[in-house]
PDB file of the backbone (N, CA, C, O) and the ligand in Angstrom, with CONECT records:
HET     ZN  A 101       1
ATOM      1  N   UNK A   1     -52.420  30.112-166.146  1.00  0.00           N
ATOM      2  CA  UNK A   1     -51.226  30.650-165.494  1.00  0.00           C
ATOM      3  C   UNK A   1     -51.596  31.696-164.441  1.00  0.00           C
ATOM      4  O   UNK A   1     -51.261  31.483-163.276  1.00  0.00           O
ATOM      5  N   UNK A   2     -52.167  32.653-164.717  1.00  0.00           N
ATOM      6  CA  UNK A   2     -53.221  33.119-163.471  1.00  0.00           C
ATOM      7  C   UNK A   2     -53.830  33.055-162.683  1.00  0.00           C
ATOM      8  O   UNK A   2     -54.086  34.014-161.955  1.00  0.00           O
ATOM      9  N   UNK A   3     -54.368  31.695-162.513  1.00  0.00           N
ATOM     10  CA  UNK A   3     -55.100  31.014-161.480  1.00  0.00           C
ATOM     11  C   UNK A   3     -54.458  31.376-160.643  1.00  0.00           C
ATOM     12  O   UNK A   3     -54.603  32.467-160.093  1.00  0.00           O
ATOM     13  N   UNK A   4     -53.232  30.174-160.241  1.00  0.00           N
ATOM     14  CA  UNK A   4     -52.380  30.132-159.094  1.00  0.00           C
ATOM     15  C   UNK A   4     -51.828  31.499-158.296  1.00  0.00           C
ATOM     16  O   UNK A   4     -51.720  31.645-157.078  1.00  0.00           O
ATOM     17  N   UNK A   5     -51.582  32.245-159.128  1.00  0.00           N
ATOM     18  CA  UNK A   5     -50.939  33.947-158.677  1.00  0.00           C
ATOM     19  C   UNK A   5     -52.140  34.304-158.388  1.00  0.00           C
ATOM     20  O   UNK A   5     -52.056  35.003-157.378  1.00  0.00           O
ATOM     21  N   UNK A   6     -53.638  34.174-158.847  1.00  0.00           N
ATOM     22  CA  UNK A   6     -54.594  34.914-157.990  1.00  0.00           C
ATOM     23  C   UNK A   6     -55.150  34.490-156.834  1.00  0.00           C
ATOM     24  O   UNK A   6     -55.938  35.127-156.134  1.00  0.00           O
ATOM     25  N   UNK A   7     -54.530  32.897-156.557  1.00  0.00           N
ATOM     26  CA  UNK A   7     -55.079  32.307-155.178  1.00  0.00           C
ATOM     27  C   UNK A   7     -53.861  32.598-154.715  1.00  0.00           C
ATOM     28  O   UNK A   7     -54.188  33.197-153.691  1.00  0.00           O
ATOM     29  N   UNK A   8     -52.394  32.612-154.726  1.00  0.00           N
ATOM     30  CA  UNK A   8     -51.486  33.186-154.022  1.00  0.00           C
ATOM     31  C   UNK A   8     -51.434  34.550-153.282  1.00  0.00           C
ATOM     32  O   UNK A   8     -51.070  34.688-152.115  1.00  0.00           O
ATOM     33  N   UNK A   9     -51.891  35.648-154.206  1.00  0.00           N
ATOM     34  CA  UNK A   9     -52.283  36.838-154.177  1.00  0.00           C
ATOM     35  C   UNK A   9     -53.795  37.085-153.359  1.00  0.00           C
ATOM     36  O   UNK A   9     -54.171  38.189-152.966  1.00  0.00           O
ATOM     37  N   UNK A  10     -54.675  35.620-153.175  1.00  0.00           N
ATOM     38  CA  UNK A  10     -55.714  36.249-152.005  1.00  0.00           C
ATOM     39  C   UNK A  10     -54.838  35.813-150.771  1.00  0.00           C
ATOM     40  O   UNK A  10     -54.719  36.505-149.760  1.00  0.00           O
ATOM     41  N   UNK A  11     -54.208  34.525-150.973  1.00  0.00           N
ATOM     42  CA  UNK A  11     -54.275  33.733-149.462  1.00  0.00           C
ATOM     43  C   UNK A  11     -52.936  35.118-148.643  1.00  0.00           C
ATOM     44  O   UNK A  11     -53.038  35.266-147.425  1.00  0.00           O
ATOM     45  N   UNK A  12     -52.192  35.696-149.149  1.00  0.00           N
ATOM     46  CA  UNK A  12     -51.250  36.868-148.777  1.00  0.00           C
ATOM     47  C   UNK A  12     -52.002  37.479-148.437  1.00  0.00           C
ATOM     48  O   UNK A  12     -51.981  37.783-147.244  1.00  0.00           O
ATOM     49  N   UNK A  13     -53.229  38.063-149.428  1.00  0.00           N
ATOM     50  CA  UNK A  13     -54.162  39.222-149.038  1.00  0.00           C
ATOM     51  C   UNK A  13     -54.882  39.284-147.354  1.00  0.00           C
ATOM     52  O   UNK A  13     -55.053  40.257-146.620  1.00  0.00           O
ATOM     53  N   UNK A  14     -55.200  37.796-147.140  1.00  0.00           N
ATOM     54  CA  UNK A  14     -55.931  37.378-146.400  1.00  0.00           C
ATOM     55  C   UNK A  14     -54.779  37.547-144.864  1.00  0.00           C
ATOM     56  O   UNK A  14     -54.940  38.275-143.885  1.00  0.00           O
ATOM     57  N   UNK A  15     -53.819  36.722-145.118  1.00  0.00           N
ATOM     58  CA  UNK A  15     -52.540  36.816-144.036  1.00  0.00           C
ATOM     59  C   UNK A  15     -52.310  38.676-143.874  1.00  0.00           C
ATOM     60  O   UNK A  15     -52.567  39.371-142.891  1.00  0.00           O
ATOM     61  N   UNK A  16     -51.980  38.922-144.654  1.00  0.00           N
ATOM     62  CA  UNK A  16     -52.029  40.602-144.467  1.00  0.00           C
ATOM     63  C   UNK A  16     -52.957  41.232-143.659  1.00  0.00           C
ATOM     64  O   UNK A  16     -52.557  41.935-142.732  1.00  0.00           O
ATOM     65  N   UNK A  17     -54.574  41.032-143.950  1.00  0.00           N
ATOM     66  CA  UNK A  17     -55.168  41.524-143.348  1.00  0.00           C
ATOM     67  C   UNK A  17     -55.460  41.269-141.975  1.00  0.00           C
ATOM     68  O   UNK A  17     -55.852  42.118-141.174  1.00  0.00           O
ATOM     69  N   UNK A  18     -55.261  40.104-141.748  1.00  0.00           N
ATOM     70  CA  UNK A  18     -54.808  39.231-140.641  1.00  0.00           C
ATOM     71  C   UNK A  18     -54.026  39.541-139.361  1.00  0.00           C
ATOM     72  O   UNK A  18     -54.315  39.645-138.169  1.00  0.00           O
ATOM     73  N   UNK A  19     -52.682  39.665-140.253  1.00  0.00           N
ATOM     74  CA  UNK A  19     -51.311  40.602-138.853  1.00  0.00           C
ATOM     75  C   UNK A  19     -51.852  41.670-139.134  1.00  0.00           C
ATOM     76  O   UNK A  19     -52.268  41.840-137.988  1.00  0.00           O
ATOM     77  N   UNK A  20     -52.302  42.761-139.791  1.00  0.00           N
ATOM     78  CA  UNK A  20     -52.938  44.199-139.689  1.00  0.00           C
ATOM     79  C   UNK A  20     -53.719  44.471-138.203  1.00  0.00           C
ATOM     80  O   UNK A  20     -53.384  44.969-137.128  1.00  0.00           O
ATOM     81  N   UNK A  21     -54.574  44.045-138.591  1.00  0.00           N
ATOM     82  CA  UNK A  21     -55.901  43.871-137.365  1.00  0.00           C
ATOM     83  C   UNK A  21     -55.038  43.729-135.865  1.00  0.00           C
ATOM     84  O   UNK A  21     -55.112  44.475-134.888  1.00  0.00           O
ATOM     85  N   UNK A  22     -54.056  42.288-136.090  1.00  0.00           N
ATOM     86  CA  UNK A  22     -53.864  42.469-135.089  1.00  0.00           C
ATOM     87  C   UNK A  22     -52.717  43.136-134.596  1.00  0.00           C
ATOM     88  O   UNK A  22     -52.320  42.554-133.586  1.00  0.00           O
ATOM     89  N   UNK A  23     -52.231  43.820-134.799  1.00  0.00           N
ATOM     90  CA  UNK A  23     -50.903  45.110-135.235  1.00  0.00           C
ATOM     91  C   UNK A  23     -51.551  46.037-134.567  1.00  0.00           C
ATOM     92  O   UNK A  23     -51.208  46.504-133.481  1.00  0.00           O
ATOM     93  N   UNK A  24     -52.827  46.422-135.415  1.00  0.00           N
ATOM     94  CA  UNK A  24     -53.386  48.014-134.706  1.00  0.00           C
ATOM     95  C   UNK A  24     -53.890  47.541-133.559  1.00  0.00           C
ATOM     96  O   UNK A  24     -53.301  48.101-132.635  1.00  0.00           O
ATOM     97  N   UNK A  25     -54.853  46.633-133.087  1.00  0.00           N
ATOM     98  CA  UNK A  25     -55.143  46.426-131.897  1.00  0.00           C
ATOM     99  C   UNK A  25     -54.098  46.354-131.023  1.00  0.00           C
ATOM    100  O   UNK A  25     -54.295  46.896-129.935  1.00  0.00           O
ATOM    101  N   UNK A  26     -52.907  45.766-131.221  1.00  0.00           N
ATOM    102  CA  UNK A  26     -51.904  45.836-130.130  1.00  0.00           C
ATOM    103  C   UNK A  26     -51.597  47.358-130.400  1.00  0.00           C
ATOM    104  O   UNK A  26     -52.209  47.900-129.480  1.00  0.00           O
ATOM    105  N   UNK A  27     -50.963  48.417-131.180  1.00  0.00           N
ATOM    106  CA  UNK A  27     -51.338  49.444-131.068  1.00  0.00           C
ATOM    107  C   UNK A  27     -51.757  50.254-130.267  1.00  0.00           C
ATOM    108  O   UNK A  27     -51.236  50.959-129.402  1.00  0.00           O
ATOM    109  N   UNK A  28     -53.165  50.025-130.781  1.00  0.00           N
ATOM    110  CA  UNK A  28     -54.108  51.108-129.975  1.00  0.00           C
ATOM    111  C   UNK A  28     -54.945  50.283-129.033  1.00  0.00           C
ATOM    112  O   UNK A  28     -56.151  50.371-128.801  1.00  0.00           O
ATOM    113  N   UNK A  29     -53.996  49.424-128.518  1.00  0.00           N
ATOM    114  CA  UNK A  29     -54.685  48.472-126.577  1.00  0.00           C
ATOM    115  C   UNK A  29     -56.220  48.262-127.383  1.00  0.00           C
ATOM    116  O   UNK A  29     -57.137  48.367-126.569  1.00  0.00           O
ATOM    117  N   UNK A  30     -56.667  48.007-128.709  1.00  0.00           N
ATOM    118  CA  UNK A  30     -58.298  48.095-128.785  1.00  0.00           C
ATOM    119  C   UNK A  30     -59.115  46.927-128.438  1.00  0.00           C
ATOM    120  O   UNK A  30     -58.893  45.831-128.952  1.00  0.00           O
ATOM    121  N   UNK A  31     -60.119  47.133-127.524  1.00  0.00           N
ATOM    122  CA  UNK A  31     -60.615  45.968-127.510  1.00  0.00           C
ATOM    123  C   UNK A  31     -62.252  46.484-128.114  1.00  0.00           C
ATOM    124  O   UNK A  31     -63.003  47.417-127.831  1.00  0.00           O
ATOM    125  N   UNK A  32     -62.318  45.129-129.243  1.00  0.00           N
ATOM    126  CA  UNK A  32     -63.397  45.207-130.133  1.00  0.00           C
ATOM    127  C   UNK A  32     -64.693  45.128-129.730  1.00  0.00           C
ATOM    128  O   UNK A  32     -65.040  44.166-129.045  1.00  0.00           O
ATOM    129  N   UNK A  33     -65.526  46.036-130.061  1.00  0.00           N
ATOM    130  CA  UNK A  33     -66.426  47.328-129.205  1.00  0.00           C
ATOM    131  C   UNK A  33     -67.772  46.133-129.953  1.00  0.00           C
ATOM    132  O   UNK A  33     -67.809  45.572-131.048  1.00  0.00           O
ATOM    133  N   UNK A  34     -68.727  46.118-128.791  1.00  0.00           N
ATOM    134  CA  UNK A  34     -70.528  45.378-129.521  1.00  0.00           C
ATOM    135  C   UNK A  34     -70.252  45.780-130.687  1.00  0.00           C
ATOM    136  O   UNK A  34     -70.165  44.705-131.281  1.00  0.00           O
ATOM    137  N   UNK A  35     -69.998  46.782-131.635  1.00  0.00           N
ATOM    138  CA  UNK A  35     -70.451  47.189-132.591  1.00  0.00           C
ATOM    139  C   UNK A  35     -70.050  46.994-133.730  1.00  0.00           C
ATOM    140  O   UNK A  35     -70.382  47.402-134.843  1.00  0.00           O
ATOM    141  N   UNK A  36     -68.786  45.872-133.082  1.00  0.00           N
ATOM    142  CA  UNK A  36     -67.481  45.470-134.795  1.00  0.00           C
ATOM    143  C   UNK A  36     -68.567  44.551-135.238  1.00  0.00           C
ATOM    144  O   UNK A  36     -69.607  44.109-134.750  1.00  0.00           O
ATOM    145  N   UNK A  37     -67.769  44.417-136.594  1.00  0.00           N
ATOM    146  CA  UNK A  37     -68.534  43.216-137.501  1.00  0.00           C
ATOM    147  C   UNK A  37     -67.256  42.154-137.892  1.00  0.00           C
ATOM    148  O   UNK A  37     -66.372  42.542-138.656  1.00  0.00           O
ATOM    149  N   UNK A  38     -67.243  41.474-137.600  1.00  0.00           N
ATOM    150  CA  UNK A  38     -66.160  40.328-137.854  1.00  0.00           C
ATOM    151  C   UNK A  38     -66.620  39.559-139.316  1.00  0.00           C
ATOM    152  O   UNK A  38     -67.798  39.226-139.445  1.00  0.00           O
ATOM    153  N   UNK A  39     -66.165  39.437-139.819  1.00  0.00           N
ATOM    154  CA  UNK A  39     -66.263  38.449-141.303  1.00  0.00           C
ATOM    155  C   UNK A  39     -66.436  37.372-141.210  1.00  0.00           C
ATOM    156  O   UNK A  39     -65.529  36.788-140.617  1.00  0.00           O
ATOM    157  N   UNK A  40     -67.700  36.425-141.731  1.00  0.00           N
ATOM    158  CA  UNK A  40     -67.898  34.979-141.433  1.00  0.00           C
ATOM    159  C   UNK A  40     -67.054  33.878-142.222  1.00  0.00           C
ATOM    160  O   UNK A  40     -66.997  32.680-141.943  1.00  0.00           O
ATOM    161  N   UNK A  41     -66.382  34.571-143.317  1.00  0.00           N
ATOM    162  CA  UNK A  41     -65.021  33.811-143.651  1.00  0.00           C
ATOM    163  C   UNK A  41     -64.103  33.972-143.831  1.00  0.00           C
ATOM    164  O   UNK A  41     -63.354  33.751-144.782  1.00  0.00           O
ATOM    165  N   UNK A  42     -63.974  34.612-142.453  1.00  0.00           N
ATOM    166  CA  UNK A  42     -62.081  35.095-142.564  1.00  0.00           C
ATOM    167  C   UNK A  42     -61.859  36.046-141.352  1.00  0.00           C
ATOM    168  O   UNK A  42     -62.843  36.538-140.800  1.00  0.00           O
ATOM    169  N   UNK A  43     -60.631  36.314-140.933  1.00  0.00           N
ATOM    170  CA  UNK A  43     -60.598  37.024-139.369  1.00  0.00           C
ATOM    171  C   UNK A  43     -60.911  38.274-139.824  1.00  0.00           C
ATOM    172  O   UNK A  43     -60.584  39.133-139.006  1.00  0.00           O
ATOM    173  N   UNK A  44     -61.472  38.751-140.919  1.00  0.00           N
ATOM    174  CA  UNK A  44     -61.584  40.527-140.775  1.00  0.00           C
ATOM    175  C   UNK A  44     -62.605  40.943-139.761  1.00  0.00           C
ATOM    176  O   UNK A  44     -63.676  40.401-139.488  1.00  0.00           O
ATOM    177  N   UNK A  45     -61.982  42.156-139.197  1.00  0.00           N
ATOM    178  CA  UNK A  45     -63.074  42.790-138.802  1.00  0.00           C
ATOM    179  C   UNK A  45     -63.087  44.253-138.926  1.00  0.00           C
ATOM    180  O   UNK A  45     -62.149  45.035-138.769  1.00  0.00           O
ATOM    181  N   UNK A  46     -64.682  44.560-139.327  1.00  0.00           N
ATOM    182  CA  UNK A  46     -65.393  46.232-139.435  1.00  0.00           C
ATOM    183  C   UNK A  46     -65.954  46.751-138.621  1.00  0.00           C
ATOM    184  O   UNK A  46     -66.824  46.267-137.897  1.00  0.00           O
ATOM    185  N   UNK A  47     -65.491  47.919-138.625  1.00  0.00           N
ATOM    186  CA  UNK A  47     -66.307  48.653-137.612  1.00  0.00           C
ATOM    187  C   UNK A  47     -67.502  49.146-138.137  1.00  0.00           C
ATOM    188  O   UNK A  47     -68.295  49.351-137.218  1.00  0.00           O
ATOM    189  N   UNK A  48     -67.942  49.410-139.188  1.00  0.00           N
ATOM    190  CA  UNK A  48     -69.508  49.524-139.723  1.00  0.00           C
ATOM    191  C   UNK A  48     -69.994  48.652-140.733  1.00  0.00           C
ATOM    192  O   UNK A  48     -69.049  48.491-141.505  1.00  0.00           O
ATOM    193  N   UNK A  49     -70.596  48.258-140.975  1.00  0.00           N
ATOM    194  CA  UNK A  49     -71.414  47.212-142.244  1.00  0.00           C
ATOM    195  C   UNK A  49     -71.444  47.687-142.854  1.00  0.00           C
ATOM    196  O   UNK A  49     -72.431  47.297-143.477  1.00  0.00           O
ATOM    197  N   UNK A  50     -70.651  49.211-143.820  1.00  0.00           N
ATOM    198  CA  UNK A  50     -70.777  49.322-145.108  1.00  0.00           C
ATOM    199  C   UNK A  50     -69.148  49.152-145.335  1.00  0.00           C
ATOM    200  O   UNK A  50     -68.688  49.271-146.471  1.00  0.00           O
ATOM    201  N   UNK A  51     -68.341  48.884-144.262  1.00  0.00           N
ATOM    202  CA  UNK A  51     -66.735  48.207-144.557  1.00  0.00           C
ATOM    203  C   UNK A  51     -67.121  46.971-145.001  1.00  0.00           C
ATOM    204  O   UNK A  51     -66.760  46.378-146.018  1.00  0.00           O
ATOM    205  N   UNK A  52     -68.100  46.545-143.910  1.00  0.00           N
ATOM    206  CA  UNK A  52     -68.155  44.899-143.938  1.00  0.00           C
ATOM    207  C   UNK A  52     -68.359  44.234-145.534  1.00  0.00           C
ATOM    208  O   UNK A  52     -67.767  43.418-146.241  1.00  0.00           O
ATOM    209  N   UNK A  53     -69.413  44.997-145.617  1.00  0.00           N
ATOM    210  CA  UNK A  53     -70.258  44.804-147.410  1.00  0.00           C
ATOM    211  C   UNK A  53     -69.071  45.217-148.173  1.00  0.00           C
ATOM    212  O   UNK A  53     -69.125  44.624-149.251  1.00  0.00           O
ATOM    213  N   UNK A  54     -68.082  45.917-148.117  1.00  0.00           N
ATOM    214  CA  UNK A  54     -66.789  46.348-148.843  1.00  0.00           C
ATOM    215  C   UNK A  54     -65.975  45.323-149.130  1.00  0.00           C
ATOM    216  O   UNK A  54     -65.510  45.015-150.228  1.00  0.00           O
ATOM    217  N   UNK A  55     -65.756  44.564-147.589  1.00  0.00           N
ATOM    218  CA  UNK A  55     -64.518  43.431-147.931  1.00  0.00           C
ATOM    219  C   UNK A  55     -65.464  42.281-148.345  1.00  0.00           C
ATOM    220  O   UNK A  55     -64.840  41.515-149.078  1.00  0.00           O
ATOM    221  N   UNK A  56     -66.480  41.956-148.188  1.00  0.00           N
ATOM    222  CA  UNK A  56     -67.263  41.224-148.727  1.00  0.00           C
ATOM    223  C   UNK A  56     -67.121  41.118-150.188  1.00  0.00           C
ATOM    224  O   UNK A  56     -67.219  40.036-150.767  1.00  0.00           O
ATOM    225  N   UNK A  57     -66.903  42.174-150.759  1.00  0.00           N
ATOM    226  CA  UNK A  57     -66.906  42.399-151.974  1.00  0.00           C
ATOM    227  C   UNK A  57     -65.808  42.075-152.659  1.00  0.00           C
ATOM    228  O   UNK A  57     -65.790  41.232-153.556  1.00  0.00           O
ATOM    229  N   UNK A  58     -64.849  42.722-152.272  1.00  0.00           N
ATOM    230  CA  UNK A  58     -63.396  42.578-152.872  1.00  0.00           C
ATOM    231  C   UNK A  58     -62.562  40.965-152.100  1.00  0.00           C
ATOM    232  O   UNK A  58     -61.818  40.093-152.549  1.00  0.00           O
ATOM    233  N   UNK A  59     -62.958  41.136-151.273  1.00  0.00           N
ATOM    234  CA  UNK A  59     -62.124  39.588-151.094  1.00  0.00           C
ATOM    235  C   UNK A  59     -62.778  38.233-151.066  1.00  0.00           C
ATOM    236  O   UNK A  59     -62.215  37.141-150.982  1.00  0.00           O
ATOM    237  N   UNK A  60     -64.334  38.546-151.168  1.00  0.00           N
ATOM    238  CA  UNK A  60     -65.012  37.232-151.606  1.00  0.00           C
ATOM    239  C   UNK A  60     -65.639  36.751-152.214  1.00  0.00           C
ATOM    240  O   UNK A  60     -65.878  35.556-152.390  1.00  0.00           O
ATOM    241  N   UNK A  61     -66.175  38.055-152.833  1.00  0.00           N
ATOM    242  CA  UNK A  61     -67.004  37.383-154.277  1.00  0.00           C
ATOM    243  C   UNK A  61     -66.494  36.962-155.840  1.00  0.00           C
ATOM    244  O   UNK A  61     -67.170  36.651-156.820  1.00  0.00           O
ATOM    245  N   UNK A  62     -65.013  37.080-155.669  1.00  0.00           N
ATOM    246  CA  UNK A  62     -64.717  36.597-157.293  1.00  0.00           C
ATOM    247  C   UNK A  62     -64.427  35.324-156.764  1.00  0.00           C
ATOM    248  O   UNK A  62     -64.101  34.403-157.513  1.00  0.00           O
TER     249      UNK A  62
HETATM  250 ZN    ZN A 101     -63.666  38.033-145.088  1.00  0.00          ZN2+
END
């Protein structure tokens, strides 16, 4: 019964983080600097590799 609510609960997670990113960039006019780190499975992006290793963590390793 959990399964489904925890793949519901990433694929939201994922859409969330998604319009976020691009929310603040419209925002703050940002255009993403040599130095972001974009996520190789999924639109996130970090501005340092110890975010990166963060969402790495929480949104892709379980
Ligand atoms: Zn990701």
């Amino acid at each position: 019964m959990a399964g489904w609510l925890r793949r519901s609960w990433r694929k939201f997670a994922r859409a969330y983080v998604f319009i976020c990113a691009r929310e603040d960039a419209k925002r703050w006019q940002l255009v993403i600097p040599a130095g972001a780190w974009v996520c190789q499975r999924c639109p996130h992006v970090s501005f340092d590799i110890a975010r990166l290793r963060e969402h790495y963590v929480f949104a892709h390793a379980f």
